[in-house]
GUVO-477356 format. One record per residue: x, y, z of N, C-alpha, C in turn; residue in three letters. Coordinates in nm, 4 decimals, decimal comma, always signed. Each point is the difference from the previous one (the first is absolute). Example, Ala and Ser with C-alpha at 12.3 -4.5 7.8 and 13.67 -1.06 7.14 Angstrom:
REM residues 2
+----------+----------+----------+----------+----------+----------+----------+----------+----------+------+
!      n_u !      n_v !      n_w !     ca_u !     ca_v !     ca_w !      c_u !      c_v !      c_w ! code !
+----------+----------+----------+----------+----------+----------+----------+----------+----------+------+
!  +1,3190 !  -0,5690 !  +0,7800 !  -0,0890 !  +0,1190 !  +0,0000 !  +0,0900 !  +0,1200 !  +0,0000 !  ala !
!  -0,0350 !  +0,1050 !  -0,0720 !  +0,0820 !  +0,1190 !  +0,0060 !  -0,0770 !  +0,1090 !  +0,0730 !  ser !
+----------+----------+----------+----------+----------+----------+----------+----------+----------+------+
***
This chain:
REM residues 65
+----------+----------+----------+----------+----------+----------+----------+----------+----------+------+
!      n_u !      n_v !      n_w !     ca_u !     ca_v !     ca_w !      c_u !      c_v !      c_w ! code !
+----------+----------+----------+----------+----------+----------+----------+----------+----------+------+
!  +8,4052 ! +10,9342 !  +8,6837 !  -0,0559 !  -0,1257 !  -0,0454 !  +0,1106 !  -0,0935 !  -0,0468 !  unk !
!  +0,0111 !  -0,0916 !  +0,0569 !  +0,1050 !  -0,1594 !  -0,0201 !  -0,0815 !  -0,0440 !  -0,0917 !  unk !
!  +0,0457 !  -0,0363 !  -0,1426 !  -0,0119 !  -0,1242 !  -0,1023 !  -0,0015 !  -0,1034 !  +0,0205 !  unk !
!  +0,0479 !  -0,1196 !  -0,0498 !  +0,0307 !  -0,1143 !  -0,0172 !  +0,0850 !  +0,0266 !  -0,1490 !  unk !
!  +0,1201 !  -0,0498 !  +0,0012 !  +0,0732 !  -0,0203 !  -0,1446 !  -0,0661 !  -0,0932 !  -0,0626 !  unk !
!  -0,0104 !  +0,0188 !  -0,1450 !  -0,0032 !  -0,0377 !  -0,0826 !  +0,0745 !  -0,0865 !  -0,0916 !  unk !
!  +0,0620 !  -0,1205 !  +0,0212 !  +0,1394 !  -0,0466 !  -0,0284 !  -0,0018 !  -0,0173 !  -0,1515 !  unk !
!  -0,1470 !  -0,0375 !  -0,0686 !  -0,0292 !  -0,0770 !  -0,1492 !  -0,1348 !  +0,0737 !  -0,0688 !  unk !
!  -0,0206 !  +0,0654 !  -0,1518 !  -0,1056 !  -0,0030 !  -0,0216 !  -0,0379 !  -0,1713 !  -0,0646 !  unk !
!  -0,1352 !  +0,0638 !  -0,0688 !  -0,0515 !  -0,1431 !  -0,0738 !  +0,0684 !  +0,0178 !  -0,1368 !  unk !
!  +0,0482 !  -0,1053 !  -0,0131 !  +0,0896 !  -0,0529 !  -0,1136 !  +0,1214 !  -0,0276 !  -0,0073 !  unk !
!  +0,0741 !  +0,0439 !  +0,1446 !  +0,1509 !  -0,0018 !  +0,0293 !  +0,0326 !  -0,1629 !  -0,0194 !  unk !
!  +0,1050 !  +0,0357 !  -0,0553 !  +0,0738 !  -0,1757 !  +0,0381 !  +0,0271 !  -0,0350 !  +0,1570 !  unk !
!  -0,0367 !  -0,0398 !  +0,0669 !  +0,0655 !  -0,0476 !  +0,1700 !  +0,0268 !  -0,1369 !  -0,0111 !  unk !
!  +0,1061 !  +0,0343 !  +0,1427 !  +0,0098 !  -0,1432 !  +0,0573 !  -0,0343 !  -0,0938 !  +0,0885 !  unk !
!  -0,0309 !  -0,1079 !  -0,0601 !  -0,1420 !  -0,0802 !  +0,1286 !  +0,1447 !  -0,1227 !  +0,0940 !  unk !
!  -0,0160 !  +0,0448 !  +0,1285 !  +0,0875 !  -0,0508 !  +0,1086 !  -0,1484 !  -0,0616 !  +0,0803 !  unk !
!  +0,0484 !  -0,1518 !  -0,0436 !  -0,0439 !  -0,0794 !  +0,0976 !  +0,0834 !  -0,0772 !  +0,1226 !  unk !
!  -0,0436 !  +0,0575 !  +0,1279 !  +0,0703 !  -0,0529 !  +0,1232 !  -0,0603 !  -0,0687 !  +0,0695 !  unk !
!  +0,1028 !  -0,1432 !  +0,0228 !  -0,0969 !  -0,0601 !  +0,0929 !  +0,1192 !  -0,0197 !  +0,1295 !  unk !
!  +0,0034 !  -0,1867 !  +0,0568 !  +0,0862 !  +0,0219 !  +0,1003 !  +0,0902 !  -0,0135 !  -0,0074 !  unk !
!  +0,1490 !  +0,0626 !  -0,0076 !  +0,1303 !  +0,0173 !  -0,0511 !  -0,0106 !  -0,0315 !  -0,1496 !  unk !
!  -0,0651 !  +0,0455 !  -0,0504 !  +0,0164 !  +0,0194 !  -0,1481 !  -0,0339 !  +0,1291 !  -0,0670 !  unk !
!  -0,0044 !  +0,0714 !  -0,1310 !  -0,0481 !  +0,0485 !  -0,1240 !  +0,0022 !  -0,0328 !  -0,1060 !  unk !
!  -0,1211 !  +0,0329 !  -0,0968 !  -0,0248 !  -0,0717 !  -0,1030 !  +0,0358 !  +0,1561 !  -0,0989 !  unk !
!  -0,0050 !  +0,0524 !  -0,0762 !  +0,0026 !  +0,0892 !  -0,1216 !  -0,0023 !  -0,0075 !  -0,1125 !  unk !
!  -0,1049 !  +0,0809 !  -0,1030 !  -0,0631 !  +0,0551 !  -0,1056 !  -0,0211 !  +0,1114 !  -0,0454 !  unk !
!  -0,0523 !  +0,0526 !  -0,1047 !  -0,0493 !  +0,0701 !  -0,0836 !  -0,1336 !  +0,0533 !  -0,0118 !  unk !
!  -0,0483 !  +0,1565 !  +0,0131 !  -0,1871 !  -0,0693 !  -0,0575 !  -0,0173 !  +0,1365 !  -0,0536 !  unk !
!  -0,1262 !  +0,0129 !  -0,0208 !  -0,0647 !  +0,1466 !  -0,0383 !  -0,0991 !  +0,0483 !  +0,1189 !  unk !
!  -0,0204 !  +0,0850 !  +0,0401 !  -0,0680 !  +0,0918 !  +0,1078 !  -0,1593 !  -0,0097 !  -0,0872 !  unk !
!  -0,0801 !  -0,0261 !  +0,0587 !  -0,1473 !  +0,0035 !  -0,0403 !  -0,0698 !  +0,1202 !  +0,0986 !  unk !
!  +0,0686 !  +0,0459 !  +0,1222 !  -0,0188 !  +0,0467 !  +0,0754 !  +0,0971 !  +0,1170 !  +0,0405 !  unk !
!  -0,0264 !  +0,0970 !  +0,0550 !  +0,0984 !  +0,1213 !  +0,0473 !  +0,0730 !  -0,0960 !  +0,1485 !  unk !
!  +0,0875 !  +0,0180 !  -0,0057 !  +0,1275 !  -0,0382 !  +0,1330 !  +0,0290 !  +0,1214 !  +0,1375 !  unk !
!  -0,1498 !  -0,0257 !  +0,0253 !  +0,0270 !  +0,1227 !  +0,1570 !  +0,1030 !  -0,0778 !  +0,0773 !  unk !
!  +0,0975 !  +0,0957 !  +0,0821 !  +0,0892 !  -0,0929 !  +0,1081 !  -0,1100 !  -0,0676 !  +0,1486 !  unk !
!  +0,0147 !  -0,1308 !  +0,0014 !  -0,0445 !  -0,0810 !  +0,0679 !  -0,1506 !  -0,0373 !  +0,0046 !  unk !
!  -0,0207 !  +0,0107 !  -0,1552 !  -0,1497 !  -0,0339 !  -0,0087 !  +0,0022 !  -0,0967 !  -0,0649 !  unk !
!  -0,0859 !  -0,0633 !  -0,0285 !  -0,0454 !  -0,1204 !  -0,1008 !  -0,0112 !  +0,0691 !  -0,1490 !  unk !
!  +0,0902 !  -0,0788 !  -0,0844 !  +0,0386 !  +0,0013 !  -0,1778 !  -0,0413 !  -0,0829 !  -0,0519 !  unk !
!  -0,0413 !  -0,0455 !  -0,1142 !  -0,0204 !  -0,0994 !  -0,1049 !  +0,1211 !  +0,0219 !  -0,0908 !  unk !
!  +0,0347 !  -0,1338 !  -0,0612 !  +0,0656 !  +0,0122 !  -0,0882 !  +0,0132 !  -0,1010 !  -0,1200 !  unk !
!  +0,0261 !  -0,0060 !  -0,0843 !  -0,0894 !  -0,0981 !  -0,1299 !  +0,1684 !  -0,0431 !  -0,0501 !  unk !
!  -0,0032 !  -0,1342 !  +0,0009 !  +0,1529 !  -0,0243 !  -0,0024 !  -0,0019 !  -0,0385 !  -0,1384 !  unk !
!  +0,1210 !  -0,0545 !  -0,0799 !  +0,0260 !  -0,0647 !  -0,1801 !  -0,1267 !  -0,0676 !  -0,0127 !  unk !
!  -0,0350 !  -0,1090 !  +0,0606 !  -0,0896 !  -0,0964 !  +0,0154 !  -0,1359 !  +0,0177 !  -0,0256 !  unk !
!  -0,0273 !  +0,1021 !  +0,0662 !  -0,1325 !  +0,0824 !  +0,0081 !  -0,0437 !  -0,0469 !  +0,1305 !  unk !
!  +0,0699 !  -0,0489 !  +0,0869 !  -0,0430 !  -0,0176 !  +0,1517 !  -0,0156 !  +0,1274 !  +0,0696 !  unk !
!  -0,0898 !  +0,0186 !  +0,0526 !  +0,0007 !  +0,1300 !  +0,0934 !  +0,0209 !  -0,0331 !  +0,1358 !  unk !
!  +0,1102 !  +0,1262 !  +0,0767 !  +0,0466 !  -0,0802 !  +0,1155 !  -0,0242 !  +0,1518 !  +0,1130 !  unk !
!  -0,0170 !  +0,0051 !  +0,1084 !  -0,0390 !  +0,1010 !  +0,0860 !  +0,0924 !  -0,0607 !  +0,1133 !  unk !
!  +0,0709 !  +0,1520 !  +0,0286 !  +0,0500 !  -0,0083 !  +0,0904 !  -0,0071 !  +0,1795 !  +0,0784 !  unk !
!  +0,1368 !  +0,0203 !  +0,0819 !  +0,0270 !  +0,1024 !  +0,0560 !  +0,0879 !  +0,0845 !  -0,0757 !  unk !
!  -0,0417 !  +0,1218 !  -0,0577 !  +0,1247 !  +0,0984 !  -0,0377 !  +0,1040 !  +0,0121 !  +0,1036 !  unk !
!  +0,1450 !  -0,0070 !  +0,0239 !  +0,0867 !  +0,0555 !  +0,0787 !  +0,0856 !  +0,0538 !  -0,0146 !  unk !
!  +0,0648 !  +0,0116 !  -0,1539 !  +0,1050 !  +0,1078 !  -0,0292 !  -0,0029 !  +0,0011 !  -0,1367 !  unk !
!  +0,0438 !  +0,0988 !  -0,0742 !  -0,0253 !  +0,0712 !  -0,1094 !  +0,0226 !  -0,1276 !  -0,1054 !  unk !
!  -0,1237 !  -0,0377 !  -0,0817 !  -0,0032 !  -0,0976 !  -0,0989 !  -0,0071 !  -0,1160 !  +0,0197 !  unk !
!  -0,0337 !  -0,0561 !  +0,1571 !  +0,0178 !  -0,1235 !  +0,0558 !  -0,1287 !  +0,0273 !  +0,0862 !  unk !
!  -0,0435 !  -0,1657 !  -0,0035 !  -0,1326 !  -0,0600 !  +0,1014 !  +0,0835 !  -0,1408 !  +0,0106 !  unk !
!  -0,0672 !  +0,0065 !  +0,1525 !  +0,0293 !  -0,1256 !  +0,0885 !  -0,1172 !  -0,0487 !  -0,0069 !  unk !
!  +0,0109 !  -0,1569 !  +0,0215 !  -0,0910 !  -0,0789 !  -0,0080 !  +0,0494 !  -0,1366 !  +0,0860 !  unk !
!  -0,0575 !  +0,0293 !  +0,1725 !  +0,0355 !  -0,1185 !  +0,0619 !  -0,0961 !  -0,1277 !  -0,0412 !  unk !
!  +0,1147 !  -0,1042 !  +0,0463 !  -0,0458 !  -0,1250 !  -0,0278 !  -0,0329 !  -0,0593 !  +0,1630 !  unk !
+----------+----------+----------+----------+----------+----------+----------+----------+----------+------+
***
């Protein structure tokens, strides 16, 4: 049986990478959500914005623009 990694539980600090076209943006947030590799995460940034993106490597979600 193949998993899926687990990169983040809920509460980890990660980093929110927003990519768009030849750019990145980067932040800070809290995990509201567990970080399976290549699934959809929530994450609740300083602000209290909640932002969803893709888990892709340990403590980091992408979030295209």
């Amino acid at each position: 049986d193949l998993k899926r990694r687990q990169w983040f539980a809920v509460g980890d600090m990660v980093r929110i990478v927003a990519v768009g076209s030849g750019f990145s943006v980067s932040g800070e947030g809290t995990a509201v959500t567990p970080g399976v590799e290549g699934q959809s995460a929530r994450v609740r940034t300083d602000s209290g914005r909640i932002i969803t993106g893709i888990a892709t490597a340990e403590r980091r979600v992408e979030v295209a623009l």
